[in-house]
MIROTI-209264 format. One record per residue (C-alpha): residue number from 1; x, y, z. Coordinates in steps of 0.1 Angstrom, whole numbers, always signed. Last residue first. Layout:
<atoms>
ATOM   nr   east  north     up
ATOM  NUM      X      Y      Z
...
</atoms>
This chain:
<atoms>
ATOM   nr   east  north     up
ATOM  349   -253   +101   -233
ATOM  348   -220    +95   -216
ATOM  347   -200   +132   -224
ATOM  346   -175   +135   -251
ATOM  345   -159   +165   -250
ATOM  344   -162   +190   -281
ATOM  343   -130   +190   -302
ATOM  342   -111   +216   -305
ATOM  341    -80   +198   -307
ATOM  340    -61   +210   -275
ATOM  339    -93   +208   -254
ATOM  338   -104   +176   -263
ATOM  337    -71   +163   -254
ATOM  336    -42   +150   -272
ATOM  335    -27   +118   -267
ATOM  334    +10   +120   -248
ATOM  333     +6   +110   -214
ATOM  332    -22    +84   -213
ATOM  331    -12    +67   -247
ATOM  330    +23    +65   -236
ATOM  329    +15    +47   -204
ATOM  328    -14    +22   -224
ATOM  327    +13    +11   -246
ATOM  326    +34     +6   -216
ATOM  325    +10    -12   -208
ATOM  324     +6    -33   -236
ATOM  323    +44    -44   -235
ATOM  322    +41    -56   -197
ATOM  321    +13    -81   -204
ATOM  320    +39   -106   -221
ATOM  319    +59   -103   -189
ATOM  318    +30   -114   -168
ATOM  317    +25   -147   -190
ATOM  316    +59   -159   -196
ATOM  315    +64   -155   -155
ATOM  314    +78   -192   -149
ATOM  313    +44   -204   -162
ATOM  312    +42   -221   -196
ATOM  311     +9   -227   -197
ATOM  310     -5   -199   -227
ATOM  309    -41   -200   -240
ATOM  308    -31   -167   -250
ATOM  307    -59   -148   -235
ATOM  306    -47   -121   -221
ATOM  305    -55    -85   -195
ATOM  304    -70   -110   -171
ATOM  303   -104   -103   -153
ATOM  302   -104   -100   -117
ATOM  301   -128   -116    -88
ATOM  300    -98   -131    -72
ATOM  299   -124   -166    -68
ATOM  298   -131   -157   -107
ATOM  297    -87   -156   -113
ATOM  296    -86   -188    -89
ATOM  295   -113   -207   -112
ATOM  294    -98   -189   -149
ATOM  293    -67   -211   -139
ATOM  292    -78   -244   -121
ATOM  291    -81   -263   -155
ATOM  290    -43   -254   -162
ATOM  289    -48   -233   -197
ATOM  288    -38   -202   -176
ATOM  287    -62   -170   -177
ATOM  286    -37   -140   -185
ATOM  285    -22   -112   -169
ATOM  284    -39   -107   -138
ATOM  283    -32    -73   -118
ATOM  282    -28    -73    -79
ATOM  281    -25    -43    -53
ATOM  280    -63    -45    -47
ATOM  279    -59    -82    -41
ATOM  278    -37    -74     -6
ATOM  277    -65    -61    +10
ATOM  276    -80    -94    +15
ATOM  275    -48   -101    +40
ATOM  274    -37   -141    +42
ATOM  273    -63   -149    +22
ATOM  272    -51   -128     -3
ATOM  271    -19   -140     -2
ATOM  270    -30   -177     -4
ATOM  269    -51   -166    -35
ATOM  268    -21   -147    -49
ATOM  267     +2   -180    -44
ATOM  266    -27   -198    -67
ATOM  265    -26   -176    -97
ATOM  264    +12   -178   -101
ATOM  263    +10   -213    -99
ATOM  262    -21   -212   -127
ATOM  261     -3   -180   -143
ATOM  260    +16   -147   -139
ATOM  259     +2   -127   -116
ATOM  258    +11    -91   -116
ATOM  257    +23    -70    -84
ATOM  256    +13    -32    -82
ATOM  255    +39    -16    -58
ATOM  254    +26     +8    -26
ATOM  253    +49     -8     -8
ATOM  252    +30    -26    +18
ATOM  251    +12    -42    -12
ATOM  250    +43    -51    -28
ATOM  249    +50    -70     +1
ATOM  248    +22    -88     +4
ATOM  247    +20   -100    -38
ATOM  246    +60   -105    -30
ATOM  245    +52   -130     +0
ATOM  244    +25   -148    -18
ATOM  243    +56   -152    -49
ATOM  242    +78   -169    -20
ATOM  241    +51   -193     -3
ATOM  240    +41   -205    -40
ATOM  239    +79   -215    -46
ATOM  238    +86   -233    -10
ATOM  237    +55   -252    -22
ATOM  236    +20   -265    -10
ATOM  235     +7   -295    +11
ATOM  234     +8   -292    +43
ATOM  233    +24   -258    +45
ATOM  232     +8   -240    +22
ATOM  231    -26   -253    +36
ATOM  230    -24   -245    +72
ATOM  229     -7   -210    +64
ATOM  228    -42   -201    +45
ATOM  227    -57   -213    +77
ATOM  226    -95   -211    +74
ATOM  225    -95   -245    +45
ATOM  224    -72   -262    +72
ATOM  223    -53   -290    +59
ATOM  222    -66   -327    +69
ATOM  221    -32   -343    +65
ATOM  220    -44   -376    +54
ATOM  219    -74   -365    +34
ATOM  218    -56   -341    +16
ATOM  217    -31   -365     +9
ATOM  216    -51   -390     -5
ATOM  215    -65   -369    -30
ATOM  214    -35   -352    -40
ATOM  213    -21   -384    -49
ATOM  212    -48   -398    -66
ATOM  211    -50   -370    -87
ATOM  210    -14   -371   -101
ATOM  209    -22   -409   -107
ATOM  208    -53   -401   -127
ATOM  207    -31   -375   -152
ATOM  206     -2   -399   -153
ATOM  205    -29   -427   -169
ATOM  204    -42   -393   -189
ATOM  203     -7   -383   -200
ATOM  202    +17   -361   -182
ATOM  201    +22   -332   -207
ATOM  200    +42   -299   -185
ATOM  199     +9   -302   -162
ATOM  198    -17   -326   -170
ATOM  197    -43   -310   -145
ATOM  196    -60   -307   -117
ATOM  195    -88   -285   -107
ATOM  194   -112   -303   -110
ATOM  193   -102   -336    -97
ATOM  192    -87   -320    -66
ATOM  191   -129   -312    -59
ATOM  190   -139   -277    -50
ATOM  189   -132   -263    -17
ATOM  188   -115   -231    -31
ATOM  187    -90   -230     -3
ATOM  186    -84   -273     -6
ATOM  185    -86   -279    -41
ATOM  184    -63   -243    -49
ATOM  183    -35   -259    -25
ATOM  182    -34   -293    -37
ATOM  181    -36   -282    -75
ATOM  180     -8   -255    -70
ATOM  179    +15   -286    -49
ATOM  178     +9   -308    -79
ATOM  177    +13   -276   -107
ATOM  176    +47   -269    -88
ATOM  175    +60   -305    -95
ATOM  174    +90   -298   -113
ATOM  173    +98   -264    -96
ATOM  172   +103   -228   -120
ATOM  171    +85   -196   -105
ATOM  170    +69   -160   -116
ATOM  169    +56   -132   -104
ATOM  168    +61    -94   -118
ATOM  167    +69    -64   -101
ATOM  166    +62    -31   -110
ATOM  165    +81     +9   -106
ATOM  164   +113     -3    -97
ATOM  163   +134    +25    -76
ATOM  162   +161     +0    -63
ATOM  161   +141     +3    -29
ATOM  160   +111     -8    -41
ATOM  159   +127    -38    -55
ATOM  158   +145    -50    -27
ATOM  157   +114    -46     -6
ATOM  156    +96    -68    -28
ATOM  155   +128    -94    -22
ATOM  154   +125    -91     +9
ATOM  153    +89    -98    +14
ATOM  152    +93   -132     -9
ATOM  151   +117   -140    +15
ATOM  150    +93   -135    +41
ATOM  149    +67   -157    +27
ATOM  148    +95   -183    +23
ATOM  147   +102   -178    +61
ATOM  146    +60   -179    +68
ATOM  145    +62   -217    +50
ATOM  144    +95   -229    +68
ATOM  143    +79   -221   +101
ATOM  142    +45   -240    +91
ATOM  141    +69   -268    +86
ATOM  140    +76   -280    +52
ATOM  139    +55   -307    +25
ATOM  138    +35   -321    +57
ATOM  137    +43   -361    +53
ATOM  136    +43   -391    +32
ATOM  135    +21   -378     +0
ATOM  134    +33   -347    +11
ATOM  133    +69   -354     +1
ATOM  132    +93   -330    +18
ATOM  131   +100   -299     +2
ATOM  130   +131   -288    -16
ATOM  129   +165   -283     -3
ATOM  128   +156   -260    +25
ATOM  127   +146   -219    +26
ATOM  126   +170   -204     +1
ATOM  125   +168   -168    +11
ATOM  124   +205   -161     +3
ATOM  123   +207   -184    -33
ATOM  122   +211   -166    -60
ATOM  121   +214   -187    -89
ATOM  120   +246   -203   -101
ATOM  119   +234   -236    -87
ATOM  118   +233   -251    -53
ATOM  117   +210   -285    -52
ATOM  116   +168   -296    -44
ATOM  115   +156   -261    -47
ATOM  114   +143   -242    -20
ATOM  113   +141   -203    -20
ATOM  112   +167   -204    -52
ATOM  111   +160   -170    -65
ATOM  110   +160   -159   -102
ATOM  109   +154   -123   -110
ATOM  108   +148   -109   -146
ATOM  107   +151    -74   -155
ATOM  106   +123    -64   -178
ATOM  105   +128    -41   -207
ATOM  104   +103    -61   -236
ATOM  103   +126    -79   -249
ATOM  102   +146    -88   -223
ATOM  101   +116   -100   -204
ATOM  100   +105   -128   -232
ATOM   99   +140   -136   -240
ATOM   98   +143   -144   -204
ATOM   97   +107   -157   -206
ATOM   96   +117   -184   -232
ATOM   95   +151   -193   -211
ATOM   94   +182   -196   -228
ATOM   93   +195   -155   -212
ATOM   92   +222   -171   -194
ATOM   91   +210   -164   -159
ATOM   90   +172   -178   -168
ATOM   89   +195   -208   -180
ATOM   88   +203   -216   -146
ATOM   87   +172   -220   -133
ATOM   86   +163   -242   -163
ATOM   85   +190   -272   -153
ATOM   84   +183   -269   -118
ATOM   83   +148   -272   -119
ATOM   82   +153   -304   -144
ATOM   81   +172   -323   -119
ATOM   80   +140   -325   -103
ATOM   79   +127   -354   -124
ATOM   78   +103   -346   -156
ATOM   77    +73   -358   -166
ATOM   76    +52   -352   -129
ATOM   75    +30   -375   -110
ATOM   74    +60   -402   -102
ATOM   73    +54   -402    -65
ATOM   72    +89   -387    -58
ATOM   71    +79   -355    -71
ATOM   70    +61   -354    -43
ATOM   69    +92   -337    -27
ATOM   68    +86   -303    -46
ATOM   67   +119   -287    -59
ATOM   66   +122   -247    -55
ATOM   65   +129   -216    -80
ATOM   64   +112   -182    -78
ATOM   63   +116   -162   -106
ATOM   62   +112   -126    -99
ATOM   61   +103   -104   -127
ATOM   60   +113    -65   -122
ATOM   59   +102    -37   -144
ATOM   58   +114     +0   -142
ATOM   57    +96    +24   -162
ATOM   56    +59    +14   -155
ATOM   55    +51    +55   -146
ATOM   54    +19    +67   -134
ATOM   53    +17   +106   -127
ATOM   52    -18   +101   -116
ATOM   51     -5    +93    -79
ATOM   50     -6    +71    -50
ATOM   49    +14    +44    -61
ATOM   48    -16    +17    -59
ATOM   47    -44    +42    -67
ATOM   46    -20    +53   -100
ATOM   45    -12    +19   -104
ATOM   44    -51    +10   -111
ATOM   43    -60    +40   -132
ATOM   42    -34    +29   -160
ATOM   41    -52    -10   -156
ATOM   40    -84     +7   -157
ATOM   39    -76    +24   -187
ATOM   38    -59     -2   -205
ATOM   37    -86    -28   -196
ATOM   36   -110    -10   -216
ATOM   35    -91    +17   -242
ATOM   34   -125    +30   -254
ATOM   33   -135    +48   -219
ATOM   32   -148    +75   -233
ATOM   31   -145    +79   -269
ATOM   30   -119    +95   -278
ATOM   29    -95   +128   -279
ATOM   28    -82   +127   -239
ATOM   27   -101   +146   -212
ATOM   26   -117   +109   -195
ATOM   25    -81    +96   -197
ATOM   24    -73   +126   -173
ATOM   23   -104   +122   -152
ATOM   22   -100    +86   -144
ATOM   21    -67    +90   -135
ATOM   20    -79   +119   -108
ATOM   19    -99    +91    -95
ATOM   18    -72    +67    -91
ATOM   17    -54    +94    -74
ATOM   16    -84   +102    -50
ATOM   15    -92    +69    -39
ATOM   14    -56    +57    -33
ATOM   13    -51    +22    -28
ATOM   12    -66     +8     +7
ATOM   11    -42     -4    +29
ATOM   10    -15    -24    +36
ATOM    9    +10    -22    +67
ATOM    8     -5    -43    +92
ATOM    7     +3    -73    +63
ATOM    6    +37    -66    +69
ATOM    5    +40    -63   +105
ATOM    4    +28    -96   +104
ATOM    3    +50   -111    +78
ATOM    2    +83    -99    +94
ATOM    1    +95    -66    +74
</atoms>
């Protein structure tokens, strides 16, 4: 699916099967609505997919993996070779969220959409080697922007047809919390000084450069605070461009689609600005310790399963939500019910 005909394709979740959710968990041996999140998170994917019979099964985490021109302007720790170097060791299982999805029955999806060199990694929907420098120039064409979308459509589609039942975000670009501070400063209209921060451990001299970079770009490029594709394009990543496109296509599908973190975070805003429908097909995992984090989860209006004060990114965060569900999956289907132990039902007094 193109983007357009994509986002013609979402609509509301499922009243009626959320609603039947509600009154299964509602006949189960405890106090009404004790499990919190759980519940509404159970209720949730059975809206998304249509049915009460949820089932979280089949988990895929897709990794998307790009370079960031502005990397040239000395606001991040590491140098690009550094992408590489870590996309290839989510294929070798020397990753922390590798070991972090294998554990917990994820199967874990790299994708090249734009970084700087070829690697192992899969790279069919790579996009360009890495973004141009925005402190120069727009980071990518407004073309290049809607093709990583669409890659990031693809690759929803992929998963929904190899019967996966959730999808998880993630990404891996030196530089990705630059272009995620650039982008969140200019939808959310608040300052790029509040919203920025440190990244993988710049410190507080690196810190004021990082700012003044963003800053000045802003205000040379001008992006568009109405044009969701505006902003992306001028001053965001191949990466964000490529998770907004999952968090659309899953919607189309009928898929729920969890945010990882701050970068994470960010590429659901653009997708929801792209189509506000598109949030009803979201879950949050966790609030990031990026300064912009618990900002873009409020702006999403959802609450976040975690607080881990993790920052890692690359999808640590929406994998480490994946084992309470499915605590919350065998809870709903195998508890007993008021009925079956004689208990009276609990009714809200």
């Amino acid at each position: 699916m193109n983007l357009q005909v994509t986002i013609e394709k979402i609509v509301p979740p499922d009243r009626a099967a959320a609603e039947a959710a509600w009154r299964h968990w509602d006949s189960l041996a405890k106090p009404l609505r004790s499990l919190g999140k759980l519940e509404k998170g159970v209720v949730q994917i059975a809206g998304i997919r249509g049915t009460p019979r949820v089932r979280c099964d089949r988990k895929a985490l897709l990794v998307f993996c790009a370079d960031n021109g502005v990397v040239e302007e000395g606001i991040s720790q590491s140098g690009q070779d550094v992408t590489a170097i870590v996309a290839e060791n989510f294929l070798d299982d020397r990753t922390c969220t590798a070991i972090m999805a294998r554990e917990c029955g994820a199967d874990l999806f790299p994708i090249d959409i734009g970084m700087a060199v070829d690697t192992r990694v899969n790279r069919e929907d790579k996009i360009a080697y890495g973004t141009k420098n925005f402190a120069k120039e727009p980071a990518m064409t407004r073309e290049q922007a809607v093709a990583a979308i669409e890659a990031g459509i693809r690759w929803a589609e992929k998963c929904h047809a190899r019967g996966y039942d959730i999808l998880a975000t993630g990404e891996m670009g030196i530089g990705n919390t630059t272009t995620s501070s650039a982008v969140t400063s200019v939808l959310l209209g608040v300052p790029v000084e509040t919203v920025t921060g440190k990244g993988a451990g710049l410190s507080d001299a690196g810190l004021q450069k990082k700012i003044r970079v963003i800053r000045d770009a802003v205000e040379r490029l001008r992006p568009d605070p109405q044009d969701a594709l505006d902003v992306l394009s001028k001053v965001g990543g191949l990466d964000i461009a490529g998770m907004a496109g999952v968090f659309l296509g899953g919607a189309a599908l009928h898929l729920p689609v969890v945010i990882d973190g701050f970068i994470s975070g960010t590429a659901a805003l653009v997708a929801q600005r792209l189509c506000p429908l598109s949030r009803e097909y979201m879950m949050a995992s966790h609030i990031s310790g990026e300064p912009a984090g618990a900002m873009l989860l409020e702006a999403l209006g959802m609450d976040p399963w975690l607080h881990c004060e993790m920052r890692l990114g690359e999808g640590s965060g929406a994998v480490a939500m994946f084992p309470i569900l499915d605590m919350a999956v065998k809870v709903y289907y195998s508890m007993a019910t008021f009925d079956e132990t004689e208990i009276e039902t609990y009714v809200p007094l």
